[in-house]
N, C-alpha and C positions, 0 to 999 in steps of 0.2 A: 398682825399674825403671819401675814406671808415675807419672804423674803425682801428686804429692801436696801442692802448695800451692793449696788453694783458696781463693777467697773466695766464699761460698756464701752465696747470698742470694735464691735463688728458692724454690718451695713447697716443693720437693722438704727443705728443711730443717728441722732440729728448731725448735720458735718459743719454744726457749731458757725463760727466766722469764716469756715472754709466755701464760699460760692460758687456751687455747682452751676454751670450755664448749658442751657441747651442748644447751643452750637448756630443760632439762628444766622447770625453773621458770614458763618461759611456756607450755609444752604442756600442763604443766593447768590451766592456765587458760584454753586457747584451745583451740579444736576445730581439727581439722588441714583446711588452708586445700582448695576445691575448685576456685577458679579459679588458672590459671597468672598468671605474672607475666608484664607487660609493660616495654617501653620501648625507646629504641635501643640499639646496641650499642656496649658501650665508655662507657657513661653512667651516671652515679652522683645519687641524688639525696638532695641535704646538709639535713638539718632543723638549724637552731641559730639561736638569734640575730644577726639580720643585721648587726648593731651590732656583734658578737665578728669576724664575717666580715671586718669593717673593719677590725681589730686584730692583735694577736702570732697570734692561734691562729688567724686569717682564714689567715693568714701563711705558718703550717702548713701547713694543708691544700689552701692550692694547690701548695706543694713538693710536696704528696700525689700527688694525682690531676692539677695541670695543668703539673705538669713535661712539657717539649719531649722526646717518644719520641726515641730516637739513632736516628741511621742514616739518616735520611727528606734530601729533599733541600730541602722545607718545615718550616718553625716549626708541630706538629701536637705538641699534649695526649695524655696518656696516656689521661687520661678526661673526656669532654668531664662539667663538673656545673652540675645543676640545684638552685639555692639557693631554699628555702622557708621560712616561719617557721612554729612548732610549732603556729599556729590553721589553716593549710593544710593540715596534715599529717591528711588526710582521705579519705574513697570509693577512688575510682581510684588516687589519688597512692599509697596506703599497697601496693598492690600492685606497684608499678616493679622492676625485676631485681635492683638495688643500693640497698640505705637506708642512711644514715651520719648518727645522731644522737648529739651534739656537744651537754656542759653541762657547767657548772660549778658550784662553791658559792660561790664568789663573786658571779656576776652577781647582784645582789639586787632587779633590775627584774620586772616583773610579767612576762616573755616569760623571763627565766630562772626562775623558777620553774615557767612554763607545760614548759621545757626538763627541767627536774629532775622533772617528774612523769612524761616520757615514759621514765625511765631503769627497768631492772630491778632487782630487789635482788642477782643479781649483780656489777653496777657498783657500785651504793650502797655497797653491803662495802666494797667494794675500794677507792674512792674515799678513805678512811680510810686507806689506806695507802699514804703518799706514796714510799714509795720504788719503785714500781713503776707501768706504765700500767694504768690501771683498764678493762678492755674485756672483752665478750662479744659473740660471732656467732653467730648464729641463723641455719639455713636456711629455709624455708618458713614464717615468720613469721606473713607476712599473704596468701602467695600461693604455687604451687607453682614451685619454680624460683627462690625470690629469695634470697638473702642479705644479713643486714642485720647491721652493726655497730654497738653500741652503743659510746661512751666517754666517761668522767667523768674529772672531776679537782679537783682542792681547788681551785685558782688556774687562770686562764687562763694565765697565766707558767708557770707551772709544768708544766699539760696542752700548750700547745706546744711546751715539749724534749723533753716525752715521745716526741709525734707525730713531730719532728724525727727522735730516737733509732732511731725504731722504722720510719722511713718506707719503707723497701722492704721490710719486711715485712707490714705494714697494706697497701699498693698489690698486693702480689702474693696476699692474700686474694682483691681480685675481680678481677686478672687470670687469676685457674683458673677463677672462678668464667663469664669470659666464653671461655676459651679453650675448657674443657668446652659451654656450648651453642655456640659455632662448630662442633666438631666435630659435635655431635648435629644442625644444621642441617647440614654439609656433609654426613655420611653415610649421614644419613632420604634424602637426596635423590639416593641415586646410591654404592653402593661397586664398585671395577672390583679384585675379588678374583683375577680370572685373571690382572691386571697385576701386583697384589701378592707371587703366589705366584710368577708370571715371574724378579719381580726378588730372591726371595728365592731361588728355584734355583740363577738366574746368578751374583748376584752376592752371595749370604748374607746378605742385610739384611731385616729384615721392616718393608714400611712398609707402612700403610694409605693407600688411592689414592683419592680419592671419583672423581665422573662428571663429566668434562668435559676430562679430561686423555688426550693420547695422547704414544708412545712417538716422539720429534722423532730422539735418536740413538740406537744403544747399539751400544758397541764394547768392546773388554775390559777391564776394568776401568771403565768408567765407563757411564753410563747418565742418558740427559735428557729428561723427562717435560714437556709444557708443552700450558700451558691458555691460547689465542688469542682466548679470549670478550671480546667489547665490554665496560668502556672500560678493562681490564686484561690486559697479557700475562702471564701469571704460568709461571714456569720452576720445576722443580725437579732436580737432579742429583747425582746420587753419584759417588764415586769413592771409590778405597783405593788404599794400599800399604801394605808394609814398617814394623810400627812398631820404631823403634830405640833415642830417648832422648824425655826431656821436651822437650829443643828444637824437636821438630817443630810444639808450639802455641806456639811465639815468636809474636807476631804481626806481624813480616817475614817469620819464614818461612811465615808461611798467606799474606801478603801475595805471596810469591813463587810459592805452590802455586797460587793460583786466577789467577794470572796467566797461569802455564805452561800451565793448566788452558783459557784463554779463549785463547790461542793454538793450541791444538792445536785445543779441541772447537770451540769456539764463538766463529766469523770470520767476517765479513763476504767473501765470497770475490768479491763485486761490488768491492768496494775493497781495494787493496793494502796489505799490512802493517795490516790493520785486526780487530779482535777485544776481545775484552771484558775491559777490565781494571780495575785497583783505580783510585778518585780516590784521591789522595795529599793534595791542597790539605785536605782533611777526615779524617782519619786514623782506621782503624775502631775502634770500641770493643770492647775484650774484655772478657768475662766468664765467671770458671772456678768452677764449681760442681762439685755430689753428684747424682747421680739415680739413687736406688733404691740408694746408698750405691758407686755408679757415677761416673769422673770424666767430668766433661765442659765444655769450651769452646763457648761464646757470642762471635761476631762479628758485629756491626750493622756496618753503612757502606754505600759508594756506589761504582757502577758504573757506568763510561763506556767507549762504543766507542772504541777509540782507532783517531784518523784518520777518525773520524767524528761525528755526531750526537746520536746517542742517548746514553742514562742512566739511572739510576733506582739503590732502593735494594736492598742485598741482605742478606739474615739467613743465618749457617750454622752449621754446629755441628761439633766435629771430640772425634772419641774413639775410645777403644781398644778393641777387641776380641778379650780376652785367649787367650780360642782358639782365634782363628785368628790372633793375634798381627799384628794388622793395623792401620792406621789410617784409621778412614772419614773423611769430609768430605762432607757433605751441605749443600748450598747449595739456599737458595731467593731467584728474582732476579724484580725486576718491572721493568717497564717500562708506566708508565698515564702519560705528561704533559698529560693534560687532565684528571685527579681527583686528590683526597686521597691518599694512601700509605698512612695508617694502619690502617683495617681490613683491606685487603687481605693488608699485611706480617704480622697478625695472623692471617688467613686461613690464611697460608702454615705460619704459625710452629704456627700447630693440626694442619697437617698432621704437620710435620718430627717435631713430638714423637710422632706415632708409633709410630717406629721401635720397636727393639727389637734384641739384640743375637743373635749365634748360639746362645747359651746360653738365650736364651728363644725361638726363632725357635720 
């Protein structure tokens, strides 16, 4: 009865033959880090030879991190990266949020060897075994809060199909890794727990609300939270119904629901026939995954008043909840046309993962 074809591709999933190690190796050797880690947000800082940078496995690892995020109504990086060679990789630098060092057995110049010494001996092993990606993650490394990935490989040919292979799962290591401190900055700074407990009485949903957001509509079945801070309007909104078959996450018929949805809630009532609907000329991306072995849909795309002006882009998510046999849709929509989209959407998207169903509420 409920959803069952996923394609499951964010953290929430097993990382299959990929072995995550918890860094035991370098913790005795290192004493556990006192200073916190720095850098911006959404930013990765790449050690490897800048020469490979230029090549197949350069190649790689922009597919990696500086693939174009969907949904934005700008050309915007998943992760903006700061490329360094391994005599840099020094003081300040070695503490940044995100480290990603990058070698081979092949390179046999004096900067790939400097490369191979930065690696651990769980890479080193592994490296030896070509039919798999050679890598390990460390948290708190060289700093507290950081995460850093190490990977090796026999060939740089060969270490870029790897990366290729494995590329949204390597990307969505430090996408938890920045969605988790988004949250921990949203929430140090403000949580609006009487809202949350609001919308979990009325409406059964448990989200967390940080400070800055007030209640715009709430009517039955639906409810619209939105934060009007400079140079960001940022919306969020739920609603449910009736769950009946898997067709309800077609994505025409989510395309038909948030339309019905920006007609009804959310209209320009200065202009006629005017309200918030899907672009079509761009058509949303969906993605259906597991959470917490939970299904659920992922829709990026863009948002236009029609008969009007405005736009911007909007993330949601739509799933089932089996006890009260219902179907949520929770949307988060921005509207910022004089900035970037991308941390903000990211912003939103720390939020929305909140939730929580009636079964955990």
């Amino acid at each position: 009865m409920y959803p069952s074809k996923l394609i499951s591709f964010f953290t929430f999933i097993s990382l299959g033959s990929l072995a995550v190690f918890s860094g035991c190796d370098v913790d005795k050797k290192r004493e556990k880090p006192s200073l916190d880690s720095k850098g911006e947000f959404a930013e990765v800082l790449l050690v490897m030879d800048t020469n490979q940078w230029r090549g197949e496995l350069g190649e790689s690892l922009k597919m990696l991190f500086q693939e174009d995020m969907p949904g934005l109504p700008q050309d915007e990086p998943w992760f903006k990266v700061l490329l360094i060679p391994p005599n840099a990789f020094k003081s300040f630098l070695q503490r940044h949020h995100n480290v990603i060092i990058v070698a081979t057995n092949d390179n046999q110049t004096s900067v790939g060897s400097q490369m191979r010494g930065l690696l651990t001996e769980d890479v080193r092993r592994k490296m030896k075994q070509e039919s798999s990606l050679a890598f390990s993650v460390y948290a708190d490394m060289f700093a507290k809060g950081q995460k850093v990935l190490i990977i090796g490989g026999s060939t740089e040919a060969k270490l870029a199909a790897q990366i290729n292979a494995n590329k949204l799962t390597l990307r969505n290591l430090f996408l938890n890794n920045e969605r988790l401190r988004m949250q921990n900055k949203l929430f140090a700074a403000g949580e609006q727990t009487k809202l949350s407990d609001f919308i979990l009485r009325k409406h059964k949903l448990n989200l967390r609300v940080p400070a800055g957001y007030d209640v715009a509509k709430d009517e039955r079945k639906f409810i619209w939270i939105r934060n009007m801070e400079e140079p960001a309007d940022r919306s969020i909104y739920i609603t449910y119904l009736p769950y009946t078959n898997e067709k309800m996450f077609d994505i025409e018929n989510i395309i038909a629901l948030r339309d019905s949805i920006g007609y009804v809630h959310l209209n320009d009532t200065t202009l006629k026939d005017s309200y918030m609907s899907t672009e079509r000329l761009v058509m949303p991306v969906e993605n259906r995954m597991t959470v917490d072995g939970e299904f659920l849909a992922e829709y990026r795309g863009l948002w236009k008043l029609k008969n009007g002006t405005r736009g911007g882009a909007f993330l949601s998510y739509a799933f089932v909840d089996k006890k009260l046999r219902r179907m949520y849709y929770i949307e988060a929509f921005l509207y910022a046309p004089s900035t970037q989209k991308r941390k903000y959407i990211l912003e939103l998207e720390s939020i929305l993962r909140t939730f929580k169903r009636s079964e955990g509420a």
